[in-house]
Each structure stands twice: as structure tokens, then as C-alpha cells.
C-alpha positions in Angstrom: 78.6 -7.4 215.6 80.2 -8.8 212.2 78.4 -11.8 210.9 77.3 -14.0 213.2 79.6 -17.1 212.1 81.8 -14.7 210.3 85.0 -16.0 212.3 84.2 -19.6 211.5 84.1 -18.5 207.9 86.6 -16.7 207.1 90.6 -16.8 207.8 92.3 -14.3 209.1 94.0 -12.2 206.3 97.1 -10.1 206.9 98.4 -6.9 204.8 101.0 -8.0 202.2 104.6 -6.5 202.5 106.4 -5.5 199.1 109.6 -7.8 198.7 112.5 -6.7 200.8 115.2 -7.0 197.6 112.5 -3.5 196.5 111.3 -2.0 199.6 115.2 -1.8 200.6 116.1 0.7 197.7 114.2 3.7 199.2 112.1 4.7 201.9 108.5 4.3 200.5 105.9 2.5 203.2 106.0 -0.8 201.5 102.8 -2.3 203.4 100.1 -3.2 201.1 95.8 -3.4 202.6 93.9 -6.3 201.4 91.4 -4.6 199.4 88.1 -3.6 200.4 86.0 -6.9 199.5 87.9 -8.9 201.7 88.7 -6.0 204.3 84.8 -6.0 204.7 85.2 -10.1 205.6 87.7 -9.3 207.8 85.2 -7.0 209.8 82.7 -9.6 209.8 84.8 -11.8 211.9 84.4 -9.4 214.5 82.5 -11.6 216.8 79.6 -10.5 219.3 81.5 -11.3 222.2 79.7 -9.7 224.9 82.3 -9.0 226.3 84.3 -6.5 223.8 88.7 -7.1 225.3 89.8 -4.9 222.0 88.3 -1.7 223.5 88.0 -2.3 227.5 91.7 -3.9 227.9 93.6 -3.6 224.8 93.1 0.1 222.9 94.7 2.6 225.3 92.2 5.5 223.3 89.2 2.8 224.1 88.6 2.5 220.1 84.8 1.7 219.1 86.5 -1.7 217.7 83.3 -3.6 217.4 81.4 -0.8 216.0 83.7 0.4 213.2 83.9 -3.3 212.3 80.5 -4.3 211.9 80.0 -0.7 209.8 82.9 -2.2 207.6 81.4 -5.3 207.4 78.3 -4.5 206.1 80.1 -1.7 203.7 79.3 1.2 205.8 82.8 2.9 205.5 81.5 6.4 206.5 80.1 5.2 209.6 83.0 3.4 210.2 84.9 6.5 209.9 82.6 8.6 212.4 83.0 5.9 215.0 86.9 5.7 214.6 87.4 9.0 214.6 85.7 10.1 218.2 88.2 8.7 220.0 91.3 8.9 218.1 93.0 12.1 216.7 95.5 10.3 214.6 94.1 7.0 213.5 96.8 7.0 210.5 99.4 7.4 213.0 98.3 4.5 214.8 97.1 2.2 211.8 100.4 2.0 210.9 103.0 2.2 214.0 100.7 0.9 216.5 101.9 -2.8 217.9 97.8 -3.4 218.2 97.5 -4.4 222.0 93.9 -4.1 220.8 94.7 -8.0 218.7 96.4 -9.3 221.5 92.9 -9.0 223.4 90.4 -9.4 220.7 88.3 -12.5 222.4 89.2 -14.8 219.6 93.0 -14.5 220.9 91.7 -17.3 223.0 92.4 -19.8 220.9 92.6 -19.5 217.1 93.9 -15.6 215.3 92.7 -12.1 216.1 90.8 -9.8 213.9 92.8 -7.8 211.8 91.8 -4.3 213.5 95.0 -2.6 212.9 94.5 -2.8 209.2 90.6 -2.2 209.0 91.7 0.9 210.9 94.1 2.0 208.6 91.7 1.4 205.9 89.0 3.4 207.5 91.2 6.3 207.5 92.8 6.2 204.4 89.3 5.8 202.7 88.0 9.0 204.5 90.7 11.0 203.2 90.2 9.4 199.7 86.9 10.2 199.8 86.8 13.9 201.5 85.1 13.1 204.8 87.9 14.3 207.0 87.0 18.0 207.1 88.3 20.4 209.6 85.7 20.9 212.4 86.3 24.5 213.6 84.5 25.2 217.1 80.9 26.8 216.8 82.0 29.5 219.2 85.2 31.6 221.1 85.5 30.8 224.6 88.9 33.6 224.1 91.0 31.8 226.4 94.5 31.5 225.5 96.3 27.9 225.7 99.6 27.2 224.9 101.2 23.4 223.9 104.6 22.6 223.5 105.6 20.0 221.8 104.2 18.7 218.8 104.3 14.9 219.2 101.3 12.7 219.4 99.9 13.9 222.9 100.9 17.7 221.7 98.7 17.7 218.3 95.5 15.6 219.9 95.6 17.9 222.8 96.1 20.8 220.2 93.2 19.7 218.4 90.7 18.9 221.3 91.2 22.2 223.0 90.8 24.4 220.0 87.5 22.2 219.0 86.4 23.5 222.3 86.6 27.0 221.2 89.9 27.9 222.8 92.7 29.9 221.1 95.5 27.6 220.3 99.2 28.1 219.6 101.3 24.6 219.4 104.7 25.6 219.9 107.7 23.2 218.7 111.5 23.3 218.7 112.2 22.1 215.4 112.0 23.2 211.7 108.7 21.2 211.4 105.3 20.2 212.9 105.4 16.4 214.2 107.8 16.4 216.9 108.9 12.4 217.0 106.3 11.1 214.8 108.3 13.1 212.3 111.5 13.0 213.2 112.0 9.8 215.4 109.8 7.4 212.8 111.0 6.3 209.5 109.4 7.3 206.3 109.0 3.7 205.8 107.0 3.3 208.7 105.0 6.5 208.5 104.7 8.8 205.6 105.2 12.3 206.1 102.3 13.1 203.7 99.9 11.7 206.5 101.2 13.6 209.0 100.9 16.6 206.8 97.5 16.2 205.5 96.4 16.1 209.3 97.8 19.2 210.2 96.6 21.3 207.4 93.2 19.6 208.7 94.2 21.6 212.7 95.3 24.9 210.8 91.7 25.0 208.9 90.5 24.5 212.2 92.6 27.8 213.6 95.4 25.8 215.3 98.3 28.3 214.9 101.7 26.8 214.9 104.5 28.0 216.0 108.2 26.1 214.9 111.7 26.9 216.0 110.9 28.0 219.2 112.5 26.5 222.3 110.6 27.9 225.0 112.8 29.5 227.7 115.4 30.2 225.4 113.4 32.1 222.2 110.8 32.8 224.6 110.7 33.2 228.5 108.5 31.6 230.8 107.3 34.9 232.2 106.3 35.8 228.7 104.4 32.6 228.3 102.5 32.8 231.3 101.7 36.5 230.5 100.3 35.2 227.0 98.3 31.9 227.9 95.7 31.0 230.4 96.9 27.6 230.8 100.2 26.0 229.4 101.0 22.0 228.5 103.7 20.8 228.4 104.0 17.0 225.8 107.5 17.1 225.0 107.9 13.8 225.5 110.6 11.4 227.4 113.7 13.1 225.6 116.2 12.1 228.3 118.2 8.3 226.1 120.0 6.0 228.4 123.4 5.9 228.3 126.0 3.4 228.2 128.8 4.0 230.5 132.0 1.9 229.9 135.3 2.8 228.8 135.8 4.2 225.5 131.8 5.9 225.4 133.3 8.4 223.8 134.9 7.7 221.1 133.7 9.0 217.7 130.9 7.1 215.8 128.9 6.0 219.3 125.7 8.1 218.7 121.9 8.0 220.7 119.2 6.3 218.4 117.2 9.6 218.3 120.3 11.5 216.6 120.8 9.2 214.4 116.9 8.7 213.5 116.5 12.8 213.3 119.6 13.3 210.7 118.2 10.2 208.3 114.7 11.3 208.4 115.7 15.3 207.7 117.8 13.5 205.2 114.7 11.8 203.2 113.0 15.2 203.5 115.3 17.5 201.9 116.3 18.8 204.6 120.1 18.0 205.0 122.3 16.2 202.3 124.1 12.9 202.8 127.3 14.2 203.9 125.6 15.9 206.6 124.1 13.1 208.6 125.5 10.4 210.5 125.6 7.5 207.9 126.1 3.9 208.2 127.4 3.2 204.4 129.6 0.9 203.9 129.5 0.5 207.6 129.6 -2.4 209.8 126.8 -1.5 212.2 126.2 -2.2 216.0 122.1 -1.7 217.6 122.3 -2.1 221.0 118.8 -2.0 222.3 116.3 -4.8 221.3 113.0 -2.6 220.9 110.9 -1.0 218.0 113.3 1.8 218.2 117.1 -0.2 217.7 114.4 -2.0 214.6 114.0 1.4 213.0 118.1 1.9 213.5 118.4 -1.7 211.8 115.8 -0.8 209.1 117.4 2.8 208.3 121.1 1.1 208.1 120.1 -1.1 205.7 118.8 1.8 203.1 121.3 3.5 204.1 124.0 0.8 202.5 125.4 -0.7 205.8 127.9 -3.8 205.6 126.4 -5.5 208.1 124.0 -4.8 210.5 124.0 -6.4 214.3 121.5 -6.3 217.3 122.3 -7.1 220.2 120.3 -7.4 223.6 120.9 -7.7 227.2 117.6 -9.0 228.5 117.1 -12.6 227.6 115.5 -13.9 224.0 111.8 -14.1 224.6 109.7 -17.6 224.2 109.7 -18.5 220.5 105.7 -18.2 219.8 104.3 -19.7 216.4 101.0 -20.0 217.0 98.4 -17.9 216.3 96.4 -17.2 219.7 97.5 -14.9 222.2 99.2 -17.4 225.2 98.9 -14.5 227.9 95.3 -13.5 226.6 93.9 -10.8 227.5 97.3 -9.3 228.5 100.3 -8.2 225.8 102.0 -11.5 225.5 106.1 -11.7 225.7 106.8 -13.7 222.8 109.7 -13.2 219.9 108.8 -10.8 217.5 110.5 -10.0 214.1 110.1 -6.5 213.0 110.1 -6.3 209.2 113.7 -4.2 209.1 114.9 -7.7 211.0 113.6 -9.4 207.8 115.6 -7.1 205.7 118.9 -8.7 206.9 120.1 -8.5 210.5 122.1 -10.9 212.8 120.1 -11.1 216.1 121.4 -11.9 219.8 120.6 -11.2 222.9 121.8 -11.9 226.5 124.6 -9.8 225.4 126.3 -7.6 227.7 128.6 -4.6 226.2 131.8 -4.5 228.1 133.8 -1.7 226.4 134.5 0.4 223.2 138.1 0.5 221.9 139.3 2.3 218.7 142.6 3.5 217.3 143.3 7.1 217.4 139.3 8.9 218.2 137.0 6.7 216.3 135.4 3.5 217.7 136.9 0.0 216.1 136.0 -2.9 218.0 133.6 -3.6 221.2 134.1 -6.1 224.0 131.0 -8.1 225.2 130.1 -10.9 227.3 127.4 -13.5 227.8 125.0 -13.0 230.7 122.3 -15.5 232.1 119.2 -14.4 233.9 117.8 -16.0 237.0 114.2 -15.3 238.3 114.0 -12.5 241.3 113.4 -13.5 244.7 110.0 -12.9 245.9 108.8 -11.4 242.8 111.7 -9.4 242.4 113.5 -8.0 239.4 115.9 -10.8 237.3 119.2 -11.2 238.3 121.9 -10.7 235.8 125.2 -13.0 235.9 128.2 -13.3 233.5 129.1 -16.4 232.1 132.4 -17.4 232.7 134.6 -17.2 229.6 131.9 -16.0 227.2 133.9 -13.0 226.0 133.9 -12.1 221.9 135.0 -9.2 220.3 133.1 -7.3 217.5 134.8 -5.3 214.4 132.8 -2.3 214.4 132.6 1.2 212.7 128.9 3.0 213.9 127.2 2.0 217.2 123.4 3.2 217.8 122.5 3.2 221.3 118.7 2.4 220.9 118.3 1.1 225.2 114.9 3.6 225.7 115.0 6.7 227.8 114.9 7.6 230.9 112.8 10.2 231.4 111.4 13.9 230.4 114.4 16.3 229.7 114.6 18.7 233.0 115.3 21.9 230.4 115.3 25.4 231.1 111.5 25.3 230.6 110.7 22.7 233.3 113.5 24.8 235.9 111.9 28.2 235.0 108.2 27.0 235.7 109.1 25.1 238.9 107.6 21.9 238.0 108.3 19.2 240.5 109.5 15.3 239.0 108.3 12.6 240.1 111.0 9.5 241.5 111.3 8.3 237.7 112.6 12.1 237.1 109.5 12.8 234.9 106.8 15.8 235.2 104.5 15.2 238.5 100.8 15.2 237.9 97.6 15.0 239.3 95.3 14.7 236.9 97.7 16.3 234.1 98.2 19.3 236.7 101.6 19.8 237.6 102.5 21.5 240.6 102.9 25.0 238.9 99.4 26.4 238.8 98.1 26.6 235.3 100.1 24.6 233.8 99.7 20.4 232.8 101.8 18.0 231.1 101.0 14.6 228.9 101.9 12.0 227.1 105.6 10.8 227.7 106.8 14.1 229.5 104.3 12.7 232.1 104.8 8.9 232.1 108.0 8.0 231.2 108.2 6.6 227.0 105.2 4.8 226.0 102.9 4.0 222.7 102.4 6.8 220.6 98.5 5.5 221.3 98.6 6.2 225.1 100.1 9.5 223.9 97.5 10.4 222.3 94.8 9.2 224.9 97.0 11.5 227.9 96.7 14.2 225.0 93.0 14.0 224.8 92.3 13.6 228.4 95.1 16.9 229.5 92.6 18.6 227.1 89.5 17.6 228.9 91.3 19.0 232.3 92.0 22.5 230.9 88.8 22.3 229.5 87.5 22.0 232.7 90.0 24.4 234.5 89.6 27.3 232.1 86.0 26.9 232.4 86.1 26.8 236.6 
């Protein structure tokens, strides 16, 4: 795979980031490929490992990493492309949100830098489109069974797209104005252009996806009409369900979940809904609470947005500071400090950091109370213990707070009551084998195990498919 001494030849070379002073002044993806001379290097440090980590541990959708690198290697883009696209649905979705477990276990994490697979990825993809090799693939014949999904996030549209390539009827029903569910409403334009989510689902209608929008299933339409209409029914609405914070003074004005405040700047940049009609953080002093990839995206919108100041804090301890370039808990996703690019963009960073309280004058939030915490190792392999520190309270001047602290679980709507599905102890949708316990009907991706990658979404997606393939064949 690759050249043979292809990663003793040639450094690893990452994509280029437009300056944050320009990329801050709108919401453009500002992430720049190496071009495709040295993209094809790239591929050629791909080594012949034996042993391939990238696709057996790290890729969730088991990506033909070695393959697709060797084809870019040796120039064979379209090849590349065939490979990359028989396991993945939505390899531009993934080539540019993905956190690439597949590097963290590429066999040269061992001891010296990765192969750059996210980005030969992305280029494979983008260079298909270019070129006109992503067609639709309409089935060669009608099996006229009727499925219906709900939800149109990543495990919705690769389930979409799997089952109608096997010749079923297709409807992909979502609650919102658009296709995309929270690839298009919970991501930043930044982070993911709209136009490639687009492009791929003009791709499914050519293929005879049909798409329903502004439908909230139970409400719009009843279960009993659903089940009367379909043959089988999934359900990949995702982990909806944010946790909370609950102290004194929650609910004061200008506390809002991550996901609101995400939705309104994204429908925002879209046309959608005007400035004055979203939750804004302009000439705000701004409060993340939540250190993951979502409370980043709050930090990242802020900032366009015109914020003040922008803080992050985090409960859980700051992780080991990590400079080098190998992997120091190869094969497995290392737990090492990370700054996301919005953190680059201007951000004041803390963690250990326990919220005590909100307080404002009159109905809107002012100020929030915090403490220090320490974290000692669990007994027997337990979880950490969290203890205050003795006269480590500090006070913060605030005017928006963005509760970005991950979710809990799927949201138990009208839908999930009226069809009887039973939840598992994590509150999300039980399944065996994608088959919950209300015949006919599966779930996937986060509905089904609690919030994940958008890559193991689309893997459950694929895989649901496969099970109602099998069922409405049986």
C-alpha cells in the first residue's frame, strides 16, 4: 500500500487554515487541502502494515483506508472514490467534522505522525463531485415495500439511501423546514457547508428518496396512520434530550441549551430568520459551559457573531498537555488537550470549574457564582471523585450563558409513547439488532445509543438498513 518507504520520505502535511483576523468576518469553511501533487505523497505514506488499525479499530464505517490511499497515491482518484464510497454515505460530512479516530490508530501513531486520511478523504470526495462521478444509483428493480424514516440526520439519510438502493419505497420524514436534521442545523457553516449537504440529497431524490419536511410525526401525522402506510418504520432522531444545569437562578433570561442557540445562528446564515430574531451574543460577554466539540461551535459562533468576550469553562479536569506527534494511547483515542480552531479564534479556557449559581437583576442573568473542584481517582476502578476546594470561589460578569454539557438521551415524544417502544436504563430506544420492541419498527444512530460521532451514525444507519432489508424480505 503507498510507496514502500513513502513514510520515511515524506512528512506529514496538514490542511492550511485561512487567518483567524479573515475567517472571523463570516461563516465560510476557511480550511484549505494541500493540493493534489502532494495529497498523492500523502497517500504514499500509507504504509503496508499488515496489520491495517485505520479500518479494523479506528473508522467506525470500517473505511477502505489503505485502499483509497494507495489509489491516491499512484493518481487513481476514481478508484479512490469507488472504494471510499462503499462504505460511507456521507464522506463530505465526515471529511470535514470527523475527529479521525481512524489517525489516532493509523500504525505509524506508534511513534512518529499519522497519515493525513481525514484530508485525502475529503479530497476524494470533493474531486468526484468536481468531476461528475457521484451519480445517483437508482435500484434496478421495485421490491414495493413501504419504509418510513424519521429524522433526517446522519443515520436517517444513509439509512434513507441504503434502503431505497435496495429497491424499497422511501419517504424520509423530518420535523424541520429542511433536509439535514443536526448536520444542518446543529453544525456551523464554518464547519460544514450547506451546499454539501445539499448536493447529496439532490443525489437521494434522483435516486427516488421522497422527502417529507415539517412533519412531526404523532402530531401532523398519527402513529396509526404511519403504521397503516409503511411496512417497517425507523426511527434516527437522534439523542435530543440536553443536560440541564440545576442551580438557583436556571431560569433567568439569557441561559439557553447549545442546540437553540446553534439552530437560530445557523437558520440565521441561511436566510431563514433575521438577526433580531435569534439569540445573539453581540456585544455580549459570553459563558460556554461544556468543554466538547459542541460548547467549541458555541465559542466559534459567538465570536462571528461580535461577542465581547467569550469564556469556557469545564468541570472535568484539563486533560494531559500532548505535543508530540504519536498517538500515547495507540491504538485507542488518546485523552490529550485539544484546541479546536474557534479556541484559536479568541477564548479564555478553564476547567475544573464548578457552576454554583446564576444571579441577575430584575429577569435577565448578570453574574454566575463558581468554585474550584479537584478530582481524585475512583476506588476500584470507579468513577472520579469530585471535591470543592476550599475558598476557591470567583464571580463572573455575564450577559448570555450556552449550556453546551451533551445530552442525555433520545427525546421520549409523542411518537416513541404512541408506538410503545421500551428505553433502555440510559432512557434511550431499546434494540436488538436495530429492532425495537414494537414489531416493525427500528431505531439508529443516537436515538439508539445515546450521542455519538456523526460517523457511528452513519455506520448504525447503514447497518438498521441492512436489518429491514432483511426483515421485509423474511
Amino acid at each position: 500500500m503507498g510507496k514502500t518507504t513513502g513514510f520515511l520520505d515524506f512528512s506529514r502535511r496538514t490542511p492550511v487554515y485561512i487567518p483567524v483576523e479573515e475567517r472571523v468576518r463570516n461563516y465560510r469553511e476557511f480550511v484549505v487541502l494541500q493540493p493534489g501533487e502532494e495529497l498523492e505523497k500523502q497517500g504514499g505514506r500509507c504504509m503496508d502494515c499488515g496489520i491495517p488499525f485505520c479500518h479494523a479499530v479506528g473508522c467506525p464505517v470500517y473505511n477502505l483506508i489503505p485502499e483509497w490511499n494507495d489509489c491516491v497515491y499512484r493518481g487513481k482518484w476514481k478508484e479512490a472514490y469507488y472504494r471510499l464510497e462503499m462504505t460511507n454515505n456521507l464522506p463530505e460530512v465526515t471529511g470535514r467534522v470527523c475527529p479521525a479516530p481512524c489517525e489516532a490508530s493509523c500504525t505509524l501513531s506508534i511513534n512518529t505522525a499519522p497519515v493525513t486520511i481525514k484530508q485525502i478523504e475529503l479530497a476524494i470526495i470533493e474531486r468526484a463531485f468536481q468531476e461528475g462521478w457521484v451519480v445517483p444509483r437508482p435500484p434496478d428493480h421495485e421490491t414495493r415495500k413501504r419504509v418510513a424514516v424519521v429524522g433526517s440526520g446522519p443515520a436517517g439519510l444513509a439509512a434513507a439511501q441504503q434502503l431505497r438502493r435496495a429497491g424499497h419505497t422511501v419517504t424520509l420524514f423530518e420535523k424541520e423546514d429542511k433536509i439535514g436534521g443536526i448536520l444542518r442545523y446543529g453544525i456551523p457553516d464554518y464547519k460544514l457547508d450547506k451546499q454539501a449537504l445539499d448536493r447529496r440529497i439532490e443525489q437521494m431524490a434522483a435516486e427516488g428518496v421522497v422527502f417529507e419536511t415539517d412533519v412531526v410525526i404523532g402530531d401532523d401525522i398519527s402513529v396509526r396512520y404511519l403504521r397503516k402506510s409503511f411496512d417497517a418504520i425507523l426511527l434516527t432522531t437522534g439523542a435530543g434530550t440536553p443536560r440541564n444545569l440545576h442551580v438557583p437562578g436556571r431560569g433567568l433570561e439569557g441561559i439557553h441549551f447549545a442546540m437553540d442557540y446553534l439552530k437560530m445562528s445557523n437558520k440565521c446564515v441561511a436566510g431563514e430568520l433575521n438577526e433580531y430574531q435569534i439569540i445573539t451574543a453581540k456585544n455580549k460577554t459570553v459563558l460556554v459551559i461544556g468543554g466538547g466539540d459542541t460548547g467549541a461551535d458555541c465559542v466559534g459562533t459567538a465570536i462571528r457573531q461580535g461577542a465581547r468576550q467569550v469564556y469556557q469553562y469545564e468541570i472535568m479536569p484539563k486533560p494531559m498537555a500532548w505535543d508530540k506527534p504519536w498517538n500515547p494511547s495507540w491504538p485507542e483515542w488518546p485523552q490529550i488537550f485539544r484546541t479546536a480552531s474557534s479556541h484559536e479564534e479568541g477564548c479564555i479556557r478553564e476547567w475544573s470549574v464548578l457552576t454554583k449559581q446564576f444571579r441577575g437583576h430584575d429577569i435577565h442573568v448578570e453574574e454566575a457564582d463558581f468554585a474550584r473542584v479537584e478530582w481524585a481517582p475512583g476506588k476500584a476502578r470507579g468513577r472520579p471523585a469530585m471535591k470543592e476546594i476550599p475558598d476557591s470561589e470567583f464571580s463572573l460578569k455575564v450577559d448570555l450563558v450556552l449550556l453546551a454539557m451533551g445530552f442525555l438521551h433520545a427525546e421520549h415524544s409523542k411518537l416513541v409513547n404512541d408506538l410503545g417502544i421500551s428505553l433502555d436504563e440510559r432512557g434511550n430506544l431499546k434494540t436488538d439488532n436495530y429492532a425495537t420492541s414494537s414489531g416493525g419498527v427500528y431505531a439508529a444512530g443516537d436515538s439508539g445509543t445515546g450521542a455519538s460521532l456523526v460517523v457511528r451514525a452513519i455506520f448504525h444507519g447503514r447497518e438498521a438498513a441492512k436489518a429491514i432489508d432483511n426483515y421485509l424480505k423474511g
